[in-house]
C-alpha positions in Angstrom: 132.6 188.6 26.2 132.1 192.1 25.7 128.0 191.7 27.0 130.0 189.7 30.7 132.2 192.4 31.6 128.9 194.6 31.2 127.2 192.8 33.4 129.7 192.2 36.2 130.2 195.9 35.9 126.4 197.1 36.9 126.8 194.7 40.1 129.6 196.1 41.3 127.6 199.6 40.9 124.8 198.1 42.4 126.8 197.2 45.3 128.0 200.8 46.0 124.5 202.2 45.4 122.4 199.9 47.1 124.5 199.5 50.1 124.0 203.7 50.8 120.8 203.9 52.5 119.8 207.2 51.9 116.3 207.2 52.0 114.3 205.2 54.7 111.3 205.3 52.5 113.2 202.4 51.0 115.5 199.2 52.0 118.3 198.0 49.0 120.9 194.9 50.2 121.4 191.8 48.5 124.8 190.1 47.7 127.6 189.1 45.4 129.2 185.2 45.1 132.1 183.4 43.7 131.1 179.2 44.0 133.2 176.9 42.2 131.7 173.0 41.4 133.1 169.7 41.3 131.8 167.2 40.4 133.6 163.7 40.5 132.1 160.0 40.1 136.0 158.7 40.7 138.9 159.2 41.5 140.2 158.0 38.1 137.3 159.1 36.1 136.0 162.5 35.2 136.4 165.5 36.9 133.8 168.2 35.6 134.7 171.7 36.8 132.0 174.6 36.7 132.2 178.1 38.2 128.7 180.6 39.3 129.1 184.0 39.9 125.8 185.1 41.9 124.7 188.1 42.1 121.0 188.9 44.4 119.6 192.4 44.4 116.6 193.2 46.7 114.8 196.4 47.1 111.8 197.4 49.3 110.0 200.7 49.1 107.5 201.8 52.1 106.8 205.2 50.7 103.3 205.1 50.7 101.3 204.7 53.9 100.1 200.7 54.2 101.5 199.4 51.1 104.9 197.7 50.1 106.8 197.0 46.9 109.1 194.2 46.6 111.4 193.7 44.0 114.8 190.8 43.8 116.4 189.8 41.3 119.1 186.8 40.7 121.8 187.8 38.5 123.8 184.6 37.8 127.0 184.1 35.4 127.1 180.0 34.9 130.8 178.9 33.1 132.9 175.6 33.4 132.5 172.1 31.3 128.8 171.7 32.2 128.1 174.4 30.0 130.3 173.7 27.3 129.1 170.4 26.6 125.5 170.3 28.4 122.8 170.8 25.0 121.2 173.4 25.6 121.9 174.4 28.7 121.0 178.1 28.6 117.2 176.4 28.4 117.8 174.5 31.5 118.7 177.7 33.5 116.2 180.3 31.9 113.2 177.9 32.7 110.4 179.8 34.4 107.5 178.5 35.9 105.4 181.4 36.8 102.9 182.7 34.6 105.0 185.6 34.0 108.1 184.7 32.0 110.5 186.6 34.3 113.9 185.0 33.5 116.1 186.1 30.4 119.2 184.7 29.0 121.5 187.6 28.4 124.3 185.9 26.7 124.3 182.8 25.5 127.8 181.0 24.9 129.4 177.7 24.1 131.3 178.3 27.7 129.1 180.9 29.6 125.7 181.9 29.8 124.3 184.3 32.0 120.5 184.5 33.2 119.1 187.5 35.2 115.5 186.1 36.9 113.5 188.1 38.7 111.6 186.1 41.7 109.9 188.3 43.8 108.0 191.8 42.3 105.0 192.2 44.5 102.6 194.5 46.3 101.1 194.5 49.5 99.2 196.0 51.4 98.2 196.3 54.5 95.5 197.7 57.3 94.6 196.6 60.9 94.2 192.8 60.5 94.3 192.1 57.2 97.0 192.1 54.4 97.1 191.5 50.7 99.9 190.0 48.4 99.8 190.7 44.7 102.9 189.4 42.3 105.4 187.1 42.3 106.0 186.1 45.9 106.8 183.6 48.5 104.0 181.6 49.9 105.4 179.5 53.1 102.6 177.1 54.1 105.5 174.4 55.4 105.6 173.3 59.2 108.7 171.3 58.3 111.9 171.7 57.2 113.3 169.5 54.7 109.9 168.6 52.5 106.8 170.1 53.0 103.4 168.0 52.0 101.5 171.7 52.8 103.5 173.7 50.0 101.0 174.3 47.8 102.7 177.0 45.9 106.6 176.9 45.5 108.4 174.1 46.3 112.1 173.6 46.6 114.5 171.3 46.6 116.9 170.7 50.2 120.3 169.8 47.6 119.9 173.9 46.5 122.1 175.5 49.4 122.8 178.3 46.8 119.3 179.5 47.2 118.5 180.4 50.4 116.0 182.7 49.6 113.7 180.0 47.5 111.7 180.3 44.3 108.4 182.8 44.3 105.1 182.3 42.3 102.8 184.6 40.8 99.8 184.6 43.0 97.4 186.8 44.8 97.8 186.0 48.6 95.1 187.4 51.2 95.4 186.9 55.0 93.0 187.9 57.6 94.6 187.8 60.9 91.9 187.0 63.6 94.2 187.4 67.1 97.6 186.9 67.8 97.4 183.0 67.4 94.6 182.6 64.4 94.2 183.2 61.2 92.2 182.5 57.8 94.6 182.8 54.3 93.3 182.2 50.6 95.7 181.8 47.8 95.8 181.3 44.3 98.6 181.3 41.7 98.7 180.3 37.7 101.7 178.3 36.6 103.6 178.9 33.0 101.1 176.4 31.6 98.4 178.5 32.9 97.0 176.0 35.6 95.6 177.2 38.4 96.0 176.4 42.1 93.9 177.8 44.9 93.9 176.9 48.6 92.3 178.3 52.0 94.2 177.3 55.1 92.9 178.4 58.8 96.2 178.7 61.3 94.9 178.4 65.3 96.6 177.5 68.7 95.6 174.6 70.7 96.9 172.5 73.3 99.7 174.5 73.4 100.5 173.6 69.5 100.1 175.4 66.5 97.8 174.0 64.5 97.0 174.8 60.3 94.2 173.2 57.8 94.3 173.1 54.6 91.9 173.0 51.3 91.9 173.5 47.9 92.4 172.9 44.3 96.0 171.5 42.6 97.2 172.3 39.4 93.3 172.4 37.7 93.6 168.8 38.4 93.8 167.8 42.4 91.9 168.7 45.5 93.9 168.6 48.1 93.0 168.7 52.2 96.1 168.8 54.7 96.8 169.9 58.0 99.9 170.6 59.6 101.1 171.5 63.4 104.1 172.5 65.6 104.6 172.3 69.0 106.8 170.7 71.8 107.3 167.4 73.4 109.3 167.8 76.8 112.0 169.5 75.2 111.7 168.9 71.9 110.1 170.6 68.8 107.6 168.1 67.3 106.6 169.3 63.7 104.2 167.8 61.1 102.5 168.4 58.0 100.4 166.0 55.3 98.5 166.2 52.5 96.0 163.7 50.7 95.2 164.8 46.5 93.0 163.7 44.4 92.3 163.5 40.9 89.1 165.6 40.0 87.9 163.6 37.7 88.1 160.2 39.3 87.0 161.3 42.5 85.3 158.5 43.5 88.2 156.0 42.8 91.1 155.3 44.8 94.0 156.9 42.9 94.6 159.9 45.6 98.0 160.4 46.7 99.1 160.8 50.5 102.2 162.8 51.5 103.0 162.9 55.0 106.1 164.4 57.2 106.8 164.5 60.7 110.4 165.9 62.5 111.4 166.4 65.5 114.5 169.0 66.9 116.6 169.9 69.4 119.0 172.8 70.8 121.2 172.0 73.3 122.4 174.5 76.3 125.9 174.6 74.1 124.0 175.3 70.6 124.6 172.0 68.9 121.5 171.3 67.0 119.5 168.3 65.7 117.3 167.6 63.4 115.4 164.3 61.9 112.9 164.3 59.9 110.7 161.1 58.1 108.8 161.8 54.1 105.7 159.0 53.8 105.1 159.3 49.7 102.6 156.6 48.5 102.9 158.2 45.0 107.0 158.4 44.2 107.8 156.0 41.9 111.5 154.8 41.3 114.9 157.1 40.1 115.6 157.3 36.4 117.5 159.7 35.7 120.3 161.0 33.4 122.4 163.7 35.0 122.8 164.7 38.6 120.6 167.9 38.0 117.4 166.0 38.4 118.1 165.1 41.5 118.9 168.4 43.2 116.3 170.3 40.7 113.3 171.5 42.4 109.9 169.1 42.5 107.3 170.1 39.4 104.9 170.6 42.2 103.8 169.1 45.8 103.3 165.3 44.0 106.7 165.3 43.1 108.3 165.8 46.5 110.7 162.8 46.2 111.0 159.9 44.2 110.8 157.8 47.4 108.4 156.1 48.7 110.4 156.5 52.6 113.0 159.3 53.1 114.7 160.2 56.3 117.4 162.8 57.0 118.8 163.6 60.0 121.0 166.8 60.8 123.9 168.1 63.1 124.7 171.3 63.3 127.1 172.9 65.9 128.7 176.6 66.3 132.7 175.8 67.1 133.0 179.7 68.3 131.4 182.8 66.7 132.7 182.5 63.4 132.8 178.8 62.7 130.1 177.0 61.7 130.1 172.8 61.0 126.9 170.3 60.1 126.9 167.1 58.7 123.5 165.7 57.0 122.8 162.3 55.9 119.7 161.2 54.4 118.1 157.6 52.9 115.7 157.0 50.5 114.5 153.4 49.9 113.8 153.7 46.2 117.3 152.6 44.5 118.9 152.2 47.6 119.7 156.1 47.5 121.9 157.8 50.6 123.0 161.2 51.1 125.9 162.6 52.9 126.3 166.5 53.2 129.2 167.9 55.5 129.7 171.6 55.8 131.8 174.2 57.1 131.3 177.6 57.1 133.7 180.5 57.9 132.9 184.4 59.2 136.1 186.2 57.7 134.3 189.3 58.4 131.1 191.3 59.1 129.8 190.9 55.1 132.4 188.1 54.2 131.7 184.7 54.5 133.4 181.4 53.3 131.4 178.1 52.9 132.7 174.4 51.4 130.0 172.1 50.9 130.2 168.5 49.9 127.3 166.2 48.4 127.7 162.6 47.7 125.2 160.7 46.2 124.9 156.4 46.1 122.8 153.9 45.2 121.7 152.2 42.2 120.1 153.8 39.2 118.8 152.9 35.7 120.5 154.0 33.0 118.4 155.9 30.6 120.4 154.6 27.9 121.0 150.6 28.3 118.5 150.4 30.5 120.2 148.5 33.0 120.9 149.4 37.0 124.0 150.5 37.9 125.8 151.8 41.1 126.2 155.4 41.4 128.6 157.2 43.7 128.7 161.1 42.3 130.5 163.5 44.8 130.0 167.4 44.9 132.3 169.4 45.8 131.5 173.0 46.2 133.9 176.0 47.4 131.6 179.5 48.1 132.7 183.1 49.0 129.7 185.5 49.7 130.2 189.3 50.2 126.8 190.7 51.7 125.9 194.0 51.8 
């Protein structure tokens, strides 16, 4: 106990020093969170209650002419019944998949843990038109918004709203940009199991569209070709992205893998906003799971996007006035008869304060990893967020 008051101690320093900007060599924000969890499968069943304190810090330096530092780092204080009676659950949240073991378990306790992970420490540099990445960083090859077939390199999941900011990996990341609407980029990254990914993808404008191709190696195991595009229809934004892999060694066989997404979106003059968007996976095989976890967990890698052959989502998102904020998303997935429903509302109770609830419910039928048998789920998630930025 001793170790968490420590803890919560250096980010509440860190929020007084990094908010003072007193050097513009250098950039420090990040914020501080109180989310509390429910989670409820019915009304006269169990009620699990679980509590995060999230803490992000992010620094930039620019001190030296043409090259940036980047370092962030999640501080996160996890506490409630999933902890307590969860095995091993301090594993579960200090899991890192870079190459780089970057996340540490502080303190572990029957009721608490608390991880700090760092997921972005990288240099760049850059000079006239090109631009080099080095370290643990974002690599955003996605056209779409919900799954992305093109993400070579760090996927996420859509269920995490709590991480806006998305996970890293550690790669080197080159970029060569030719004119204002074309580019060439190579990238390659080595996962905690030391497998390496490389990919080259040419960006270029063309009737009117953006337009991206892709190439490379998965994994050690895959190549993978994909191309991806944005552009308008009328007045809508029409985006798209697919990828086919393939197994190395059975190249000539017909065990390759196709991922496809397409979405379209719209703003209207009063700022409501919509969004649908369609997931073609020939490879996703049916859910089996045994906690809710795996479903909102981030995919192992692009293969893994869903475990749904067809997935849809549509979105609705409108501004009531300048500090309230509603959406509702829905989604369905054929495999087990899955749907989605996701309202939200978010609150501005100041310049640095917000206040967000979130629901999640969850149906369809599932097998049960211990009888074996398919049963209907309906698991709720209820989540209550209040976020001081600075």
């Amino acid at each position: 106990m001793k170790n968490l008051f420590v803890i919560l101690f250096l980010m509440i320093i860190g929020i007084n020093v990094f908010s003072q900007e007193k050097d513009k060599k250098y950039y420090l924000n990040g914020y501080l969170s109180q989310m509390n969890q429910m989670i409820i499968d019915s009304i006269d069943g169990n009620w699990v209650n679980d509590g995060l304190i999230h803490n992000r810090l992010m620094f930039n330096y620019y001190g030296i002419k043409n090259l940036t530092f980047d370092l962030e780092v999640r501080n996160r204080v996890f506490y409630g019944e999933t902890v307590k009676y969860t095995p091993n659950y301090g594993d579960y949240v200090g899991a890192d998949r870079g190459f780089v073991d970057l996340s540490f378990n502080l303190v572990e306790e029957p009721s608490f843990v608390i991880n700090t992970a760092i997921d972005r420490l990288y240099f760049q540099y850059e000079i006239g038109k090109f631009k080099a990445t080095i370290g643990r960083q974002r690599i955003n090859w996605g056209a779409t918004f919900v799954w992305n077939p093109n993400d070579l390199f760090n996927n996420y999941s859509f269920f995490d709203f709590d991480y806006a900011e998305k996970p890293g990996a550690d790669a080197v990341y080159l970029q060569y940009f030719r004119n204002f609407a074309s580019s060439l980029e190579l990238a390659a990254k080595i996962n905690a199991d030391t497998a390496l990914t490389v990919a080259m993808k040419y960006g270029f404008n063309a009737l009117g569209y953006d337009f991206q191709v892709i190439g490379g190696m998965l994994d050690d195991n895959d190549v993978v070709a994909g191309v991806g595009w944005s552009g308008y229809i009328s007045q809508l934004t029409f985006r798209g992205e697919g990828s086919y892999i393939h197994p190395i060694d059975n190249f000539v066989d017909t065990s390759g893998i196709l991922l496809a997404a397409v979405g379209l979106d719209y703003m209207f003059p009063n700022s409501l906003t919509i969004m649908g968007e369609f997931l073609y996976n020939s490879a996703a095989q049916g859910l089996n799971i045994s906690n809710i976890y795996q479903i909102q967990s981030a995919p192992m890698n692009v293969k893994n996007l869903s475990f749904s052959k067809y997935s849809v989502v549509l979105q609705v998102s409108y501004p009531i006035n300048p500090l309230i904020n509603v959406s509702l998303a829905a989604m369905y997935m054929d495999a087990n008869n899955m749907m989605f429903f996701s309202p939200n509302i978010g609150f501005s109770i100041s310049q640095n304060v917000d206040f967000s609830f979130v629901a999640q419910v969850f149906t369809g039928e599932i097998t049960n990893p211990i009888t074996q048998k398919q049963q209907h789920l309906v698991m709720s998630l209820l989540f209550a967020r209040l976020k001081y930025s600075f």
